[in-house]
VOMI-932924 format. One record per atom (N, C-alpha, C, O, CB): x, z, y; residue in one letter. Coordinates in pm, whole numbers, plus 50000, padded with zeros to 5 digits. Atoms other than C-alpha are relative to their C-alpha. Glycine has a CB too. Layout:
XZYA
...
# end
This chain:
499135009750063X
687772644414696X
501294999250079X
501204999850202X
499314986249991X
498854999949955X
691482642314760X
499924987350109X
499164977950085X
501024999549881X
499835011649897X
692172618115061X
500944987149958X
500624975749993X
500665006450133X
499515004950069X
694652602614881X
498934986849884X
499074974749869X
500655012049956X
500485014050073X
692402582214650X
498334998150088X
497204997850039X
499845002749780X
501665003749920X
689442575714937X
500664984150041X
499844978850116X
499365013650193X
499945016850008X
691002536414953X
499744995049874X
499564982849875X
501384993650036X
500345003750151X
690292534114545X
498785003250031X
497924994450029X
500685007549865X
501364995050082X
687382556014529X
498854994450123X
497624994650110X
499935021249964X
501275008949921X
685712536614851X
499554986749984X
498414982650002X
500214999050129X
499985012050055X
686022506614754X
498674997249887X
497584991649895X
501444999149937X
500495003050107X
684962508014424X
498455005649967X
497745001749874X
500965004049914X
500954993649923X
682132530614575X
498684994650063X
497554999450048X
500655003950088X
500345003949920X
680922508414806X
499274985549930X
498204979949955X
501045000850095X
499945010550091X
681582479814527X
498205000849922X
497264993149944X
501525003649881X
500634996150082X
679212495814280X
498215003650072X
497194999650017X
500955011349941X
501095003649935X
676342504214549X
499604989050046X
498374988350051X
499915005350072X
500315010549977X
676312471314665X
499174989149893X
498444979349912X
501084997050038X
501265010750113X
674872458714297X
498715005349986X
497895001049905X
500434998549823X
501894998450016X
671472476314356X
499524999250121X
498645006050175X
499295015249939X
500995009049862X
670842454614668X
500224985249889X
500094975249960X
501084998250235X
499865011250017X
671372426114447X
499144995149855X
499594995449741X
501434998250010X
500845001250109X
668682416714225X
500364990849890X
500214993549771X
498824996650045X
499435006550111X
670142388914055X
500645002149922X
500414997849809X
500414993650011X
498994988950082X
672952410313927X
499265007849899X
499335007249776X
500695011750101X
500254985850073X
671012441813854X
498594997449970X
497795005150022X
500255015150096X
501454997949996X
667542429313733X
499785011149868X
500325012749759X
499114983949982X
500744990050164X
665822454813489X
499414994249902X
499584997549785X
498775010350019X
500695004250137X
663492432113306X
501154990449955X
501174989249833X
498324991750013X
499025006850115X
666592408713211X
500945011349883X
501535009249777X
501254990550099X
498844991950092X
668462439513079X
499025006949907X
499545009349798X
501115012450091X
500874997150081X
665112453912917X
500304984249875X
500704985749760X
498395002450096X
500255007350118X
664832416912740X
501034999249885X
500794998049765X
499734987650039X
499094998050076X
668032419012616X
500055008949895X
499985007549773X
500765001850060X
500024984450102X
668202453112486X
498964996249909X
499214997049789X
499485017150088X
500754998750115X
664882445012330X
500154984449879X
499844982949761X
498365002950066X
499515011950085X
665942411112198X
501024998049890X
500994989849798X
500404992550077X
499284989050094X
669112434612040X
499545004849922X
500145002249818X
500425009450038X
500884991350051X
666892454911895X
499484993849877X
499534999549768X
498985003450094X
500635007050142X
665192428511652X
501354990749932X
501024983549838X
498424987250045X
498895002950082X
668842416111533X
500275008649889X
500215020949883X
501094999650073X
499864994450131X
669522422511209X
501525008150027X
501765019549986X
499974987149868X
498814993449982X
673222428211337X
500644995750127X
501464986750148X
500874997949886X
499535004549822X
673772428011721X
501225006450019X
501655016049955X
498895006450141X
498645001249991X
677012426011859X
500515016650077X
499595021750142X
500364984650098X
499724983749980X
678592463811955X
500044997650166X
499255003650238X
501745008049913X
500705002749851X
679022448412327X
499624992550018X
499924983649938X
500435000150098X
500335011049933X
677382426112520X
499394999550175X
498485006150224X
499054995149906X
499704994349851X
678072419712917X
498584987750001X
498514977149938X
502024997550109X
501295000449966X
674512411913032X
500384994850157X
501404997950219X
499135015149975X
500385005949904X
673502392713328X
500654982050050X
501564975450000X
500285011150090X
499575014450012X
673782357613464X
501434993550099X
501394982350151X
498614991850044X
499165001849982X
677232358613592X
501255010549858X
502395014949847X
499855001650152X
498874994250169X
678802374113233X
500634993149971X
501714996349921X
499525002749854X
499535014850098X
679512339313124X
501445002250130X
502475002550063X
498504978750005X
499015004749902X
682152337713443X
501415009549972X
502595005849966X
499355001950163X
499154993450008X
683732369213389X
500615001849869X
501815003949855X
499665008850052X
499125004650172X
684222365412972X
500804989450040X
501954993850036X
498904993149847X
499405011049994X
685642334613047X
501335004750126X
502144995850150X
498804987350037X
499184993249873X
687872351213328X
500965007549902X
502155004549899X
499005011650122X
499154986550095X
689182381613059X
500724988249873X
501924988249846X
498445016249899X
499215004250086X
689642356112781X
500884989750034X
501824987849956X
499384997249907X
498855004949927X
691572334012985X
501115006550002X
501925003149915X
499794998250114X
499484993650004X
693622358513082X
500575011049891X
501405019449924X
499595000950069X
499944996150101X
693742372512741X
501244990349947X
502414993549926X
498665000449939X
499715015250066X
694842339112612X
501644995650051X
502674991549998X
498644986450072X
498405005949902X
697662332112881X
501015010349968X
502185007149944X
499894999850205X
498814988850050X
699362368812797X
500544993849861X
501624989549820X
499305017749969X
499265007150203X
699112357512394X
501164993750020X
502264998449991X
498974984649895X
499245010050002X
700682323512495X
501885006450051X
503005002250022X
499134988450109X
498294998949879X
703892339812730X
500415011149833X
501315009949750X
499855014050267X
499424988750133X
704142368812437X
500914995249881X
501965000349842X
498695005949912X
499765007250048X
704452342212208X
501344991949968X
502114991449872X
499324997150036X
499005006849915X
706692320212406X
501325005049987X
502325000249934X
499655000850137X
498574995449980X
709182342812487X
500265011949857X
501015021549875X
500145008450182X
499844993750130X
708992359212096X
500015013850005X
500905020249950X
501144995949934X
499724984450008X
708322394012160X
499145005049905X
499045017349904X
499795008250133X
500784996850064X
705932395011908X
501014998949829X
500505001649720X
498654991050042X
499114998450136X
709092391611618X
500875013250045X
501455015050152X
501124984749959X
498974986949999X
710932425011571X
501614992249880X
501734987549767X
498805019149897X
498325004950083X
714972415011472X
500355010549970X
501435012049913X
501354992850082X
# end
């Protein structure tokens, strides 16, 4: 790997091994119940962020979703003159 991206690619490296020491994160039978709880929907949703810190981070993206809209909005870049 180029040396150049070993401060991205350790990180995110290091990031990503660190969630299978963490059971709460990465349990299997919550992501089995899910999947199989998907499974008997007549029409389950195309994603869905699994585990019991999801709720923090949806709420994190659509925040941040929400606040771009508002400034977009705001400052009218969403009308073409």
């Amino acid at each position: 790997m180029d040396a150049d991206y070993t401060p991205v690619s350790d990180g995110l490296l290091g990031a990503l091994r660190g969630m299978n020491t963490k059971v709460e994160v990465n349990s299997p039978a919550l992501f089995a119940d899910v999947v199989w709880r998907l499974g008997q929907m007549e029409s389950p949703p195309l994603r869905l962020p699994v585990g019991p810190d999801s709720e923090t981070f949806l709420e994190a993206a659509y925040d941040a979703r929400r606040s771009e809209y508002d400034q977009v909005v705001k400052a009218g870049h969403h009308i073409v003159a």
